[in-house]
N, C-alpha and C positions, 0 to 999 in steps of 0.2 A: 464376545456377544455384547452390542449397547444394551444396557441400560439406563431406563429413564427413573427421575424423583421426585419428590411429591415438589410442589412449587415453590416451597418455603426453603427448603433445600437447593435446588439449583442454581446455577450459577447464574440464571438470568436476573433471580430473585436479591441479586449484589448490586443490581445496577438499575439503573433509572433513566437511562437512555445506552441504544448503540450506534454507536459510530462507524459505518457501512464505505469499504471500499466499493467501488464498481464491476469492472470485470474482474474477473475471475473470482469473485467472492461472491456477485448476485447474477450477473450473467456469463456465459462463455459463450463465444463464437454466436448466431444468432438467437438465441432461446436463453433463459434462466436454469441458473445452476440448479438442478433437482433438489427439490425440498427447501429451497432457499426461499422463492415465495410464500411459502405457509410459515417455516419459522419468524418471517419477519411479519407476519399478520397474526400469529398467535401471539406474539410479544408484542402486540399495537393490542390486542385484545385482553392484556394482562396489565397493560396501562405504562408501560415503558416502547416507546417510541421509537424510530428508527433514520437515524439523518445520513443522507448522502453523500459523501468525501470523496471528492477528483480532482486530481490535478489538472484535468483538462479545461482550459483557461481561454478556448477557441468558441464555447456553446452557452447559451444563458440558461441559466438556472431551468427556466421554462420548459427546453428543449430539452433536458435532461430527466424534467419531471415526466415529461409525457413519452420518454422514450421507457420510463421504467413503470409507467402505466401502463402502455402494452402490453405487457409482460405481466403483469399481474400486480405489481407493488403497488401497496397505497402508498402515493406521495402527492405531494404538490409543491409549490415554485421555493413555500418556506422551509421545505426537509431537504434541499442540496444547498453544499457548502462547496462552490470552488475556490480555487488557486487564483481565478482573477479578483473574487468577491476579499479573500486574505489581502491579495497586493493592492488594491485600492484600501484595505483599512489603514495599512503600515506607512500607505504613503500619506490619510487623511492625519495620522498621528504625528507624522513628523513636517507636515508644510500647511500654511493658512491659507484658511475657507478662503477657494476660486485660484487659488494657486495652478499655474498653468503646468500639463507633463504632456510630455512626447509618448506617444503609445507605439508601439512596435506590436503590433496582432490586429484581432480581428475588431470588429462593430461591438462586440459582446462584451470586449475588454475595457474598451472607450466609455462605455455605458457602466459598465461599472466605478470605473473612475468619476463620472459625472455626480454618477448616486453618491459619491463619498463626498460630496458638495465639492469636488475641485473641475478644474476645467479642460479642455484637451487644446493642444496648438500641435501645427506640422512645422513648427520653426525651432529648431535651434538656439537660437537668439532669444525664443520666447520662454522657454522652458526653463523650470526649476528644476526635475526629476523626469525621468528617464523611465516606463513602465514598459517588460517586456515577454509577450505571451504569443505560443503558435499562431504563425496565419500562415496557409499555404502561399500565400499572397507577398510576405516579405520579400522585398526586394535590395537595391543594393542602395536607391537614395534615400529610404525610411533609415538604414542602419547606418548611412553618411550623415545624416543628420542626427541620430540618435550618438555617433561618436563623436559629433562636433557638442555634441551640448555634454555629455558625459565629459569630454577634455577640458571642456571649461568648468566642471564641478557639481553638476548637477546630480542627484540622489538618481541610484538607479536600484530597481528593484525585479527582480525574474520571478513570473509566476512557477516557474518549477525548471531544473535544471536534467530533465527525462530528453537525451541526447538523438535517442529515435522511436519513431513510430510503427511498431508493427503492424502492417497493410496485408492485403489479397497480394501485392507484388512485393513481399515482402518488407525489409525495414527502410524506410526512409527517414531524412532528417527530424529531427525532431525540436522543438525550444530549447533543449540544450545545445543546440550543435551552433543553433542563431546567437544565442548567448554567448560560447566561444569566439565568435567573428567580433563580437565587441572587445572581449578581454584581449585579445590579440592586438587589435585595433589602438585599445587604451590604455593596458597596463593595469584598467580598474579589476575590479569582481563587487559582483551584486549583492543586494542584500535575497534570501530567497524565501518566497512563499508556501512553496508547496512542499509535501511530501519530501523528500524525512523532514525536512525543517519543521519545527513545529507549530508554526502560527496560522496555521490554515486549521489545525486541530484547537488551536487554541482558539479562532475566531468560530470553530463549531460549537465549542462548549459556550463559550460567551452566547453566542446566538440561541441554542437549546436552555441555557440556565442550569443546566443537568448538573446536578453534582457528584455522582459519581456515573459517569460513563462508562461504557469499553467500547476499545475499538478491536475491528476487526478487521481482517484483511488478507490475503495471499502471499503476499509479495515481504519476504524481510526486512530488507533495502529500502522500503517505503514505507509501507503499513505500518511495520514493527517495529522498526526504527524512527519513524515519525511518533507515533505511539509511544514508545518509552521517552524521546526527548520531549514532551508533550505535558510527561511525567503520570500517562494511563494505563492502567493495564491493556493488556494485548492478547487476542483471540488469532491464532493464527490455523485458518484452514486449508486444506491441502486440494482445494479445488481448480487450484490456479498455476499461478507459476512458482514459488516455491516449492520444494519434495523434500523428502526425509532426509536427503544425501544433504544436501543444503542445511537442515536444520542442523543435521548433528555437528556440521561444519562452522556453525556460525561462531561468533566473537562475539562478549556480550553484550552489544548496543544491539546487537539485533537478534535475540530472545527472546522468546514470546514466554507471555505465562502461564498462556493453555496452549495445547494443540488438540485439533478437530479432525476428521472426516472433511463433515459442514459443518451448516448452522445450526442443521439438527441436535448440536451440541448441546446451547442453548438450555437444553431441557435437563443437561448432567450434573451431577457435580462438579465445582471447583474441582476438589481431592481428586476425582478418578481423572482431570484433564491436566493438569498440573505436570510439568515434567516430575521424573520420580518414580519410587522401584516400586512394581504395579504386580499383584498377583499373580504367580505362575510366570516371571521372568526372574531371571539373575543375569548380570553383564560385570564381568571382572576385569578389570586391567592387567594385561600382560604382559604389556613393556611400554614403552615408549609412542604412542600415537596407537597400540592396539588394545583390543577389548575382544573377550569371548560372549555371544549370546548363548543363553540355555532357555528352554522355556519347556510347557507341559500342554500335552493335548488340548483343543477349547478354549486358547485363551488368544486373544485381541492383538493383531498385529501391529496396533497402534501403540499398544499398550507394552511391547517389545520398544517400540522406537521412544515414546518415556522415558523408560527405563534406561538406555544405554544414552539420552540425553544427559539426566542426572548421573550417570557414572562418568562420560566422559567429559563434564563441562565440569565435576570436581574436579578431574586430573589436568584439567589445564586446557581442554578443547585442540581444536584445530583440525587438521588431519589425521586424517585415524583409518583402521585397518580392522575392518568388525569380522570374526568367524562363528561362522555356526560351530555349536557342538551339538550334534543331534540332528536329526530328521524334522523335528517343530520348529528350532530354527531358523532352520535354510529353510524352510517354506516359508516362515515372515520374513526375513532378509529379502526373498525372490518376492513377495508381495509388497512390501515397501521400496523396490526399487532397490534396494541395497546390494544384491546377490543376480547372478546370472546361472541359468537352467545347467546343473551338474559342478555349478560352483558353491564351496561352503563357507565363502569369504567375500567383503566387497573393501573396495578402498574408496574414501571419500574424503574427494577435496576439497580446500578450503573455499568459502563462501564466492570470494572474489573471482575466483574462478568457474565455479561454477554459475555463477550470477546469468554473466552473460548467453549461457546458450539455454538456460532456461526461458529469458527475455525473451530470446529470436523465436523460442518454438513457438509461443503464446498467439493466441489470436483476442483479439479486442472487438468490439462490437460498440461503444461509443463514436460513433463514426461523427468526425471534424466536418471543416469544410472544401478539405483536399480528398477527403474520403478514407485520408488517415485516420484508424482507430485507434482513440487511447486512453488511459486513465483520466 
């Protein structure tokens, strides 16, 4: 059963802004994640604020405000933090005001570079740095010029290294896949802005002022691992593409220091979201990569998957083999995904592995300008 606490207690009451991934955290597929609009307007109306975080480095800040203003969020152009708005700071940091760079993406990308007082060329020859973000558009003479100036030394920076897009025709290329055509090409590698890296977090907290943030987010791989190299805590809810199988798999750069439902969490305590041995569960290790769950009538499936979090990430994490003992159980096993119907056992593997076809299943709603959706 959730329970909520009084204000001064919860966990929102830690932080002074949140740090919001996109899909799968505020939207999925065309509509908002349920409850996730109110949570982030109760916490606009308790005076801790709520910013934007996407790798997507194809759309301007604008277009993203007003797509999560349909949808009910208050936002506006200053509450989104992309991947292009990071890779133009990193490049404003290391080369002087009007300094020319080769853009590989869209209008949006270009224009953020501008903002960062430098200048855009389509030469080669003219460029200092090398900036590189989704365009459906890339073609093969933008990245023939972007290798001929990267081979002569020029700073090169990738809004985010997210290798494909999941679309209505499923996955298509992505900024990382464009990225690889240069590495190949060059021998170089980029510096990177987005998600896990952490300076697109880091250029949100700058921009917010916020001093103690959290983030939050779906995704391990990104959110949570961006988020801890970032050096923030981390909300991870299970609205999106990471699952419990995932979670209990992970390695620790990518453990979260809550886990959620939603956002609705917001309103818990720290303690009850915390991984950690939760009321009415016990999870023991029984050999080598296994663990036994116990639990008692009326108590929180989530509150199981805690629980066998903090058992098996003492014993050393990894893949593991969890069995029900009991009928309460297998019912949380089978409701966290862990267990199959007549089964009182599930085996779950490691993160890397499972990564990938949780990505392919996801649907995105950020829609580019290829009609690719993405972070």
């Amino acid at each position: 059963m959730t329970t909520h606490t009084t204000d001064a207690a919860d966990l929102l009451s830690r932080h002074d802004a949140v740090l919001a991934d996109l899909d799968g955290t505020l939207y999925r597929g065309r509509g908002a994640v349920p409850g996730a609009v109110e949570a982030v307007k109760s916490a606009l109306a308790r005076g801790v604020p709520t910013f934007y975080v996407t790798n997507n480095a194809s759309r301007r800040p604008s277009d993203v405000a007003a797509h999560l203003v349909e949808l009910g969020y208050p936002a506006d152009d200053g509450d989104v933090v992309t991947s292009s708005q990071a890779a133009a700071a990193m490049l404003a940091a290391q080369l002087p005001a009007g300094a020319r760079v080769l853009v590989v993406g869209t209008d949006a990308l270009a224009a953020e570079v501008v903002a960062a007082g430098l200048a855009v060329t389509e030469r080669a020859e003219d460029a200092v740095a090398v900036v590189e973000g989704h365009s459906p558009d890339t073609g093969w003479r933008v990245l023939a010029e972007a290798s001929v100036a990267l081979r002569a030394g020029a700073v090169w920076v990738a809004c985010n290294l997210d290798a494909t897009l999941p679309t209505e025709r499923g996955l298509l290329p992505g900024n990382g896949a464009m990225v690889s055509v240069l590495r190949v090409a060059t021998g170089r590698e980029p510096q990177v802005a987005g998600k896990p890296a952490p300076e697109l977090l880091h250029t949100a907290v700058e921009r917010t002022g916020a001093k103690s943030a959290l983030m939050v987010g779906d995704r391990l791989d990104s959110d949570i691992e961006g988020g801890r190299a970032a050096g923030l805590p981390t909300l991870l809810v299970l609205t999106g593409v990471s699952d419990p199988a995932e979670l209990l798999a992970a390695p620790p750069a990518l453990r979260p220091d809550y886990v959620a439902a939603d956002l609705g969490a917001l309103t818990r305590t720290p303690e009850e979201l915390a991984p950690g041995h939760r009321p009415g569960w016990d999870a023991h290790v029984t050999g080598p990569g296994r663990l036994t769950l116990t639990g008692s009538d009326g108590t929180e499936p989530l509150d199981a998957l805690r629980t066998l979090c903090a058992v098996h990430w003492a014993a050393g994490g990894g893949a593991a083999t969890v069995v029900a003992d009991g009928p309460v159980a297998e019912r949380a096993l089978r409701a966290l995904g862990l267990g199959t119907p007549g089964s009182g056992s599930a085996t779950v593997g490691a993160t890397g592995a499972a990564a990938p076809a949780a990505r392919g299943a996801r649907g995105d709603t950020g829609t580019d300008d290829a009609g690719a959706q993405h972070r």
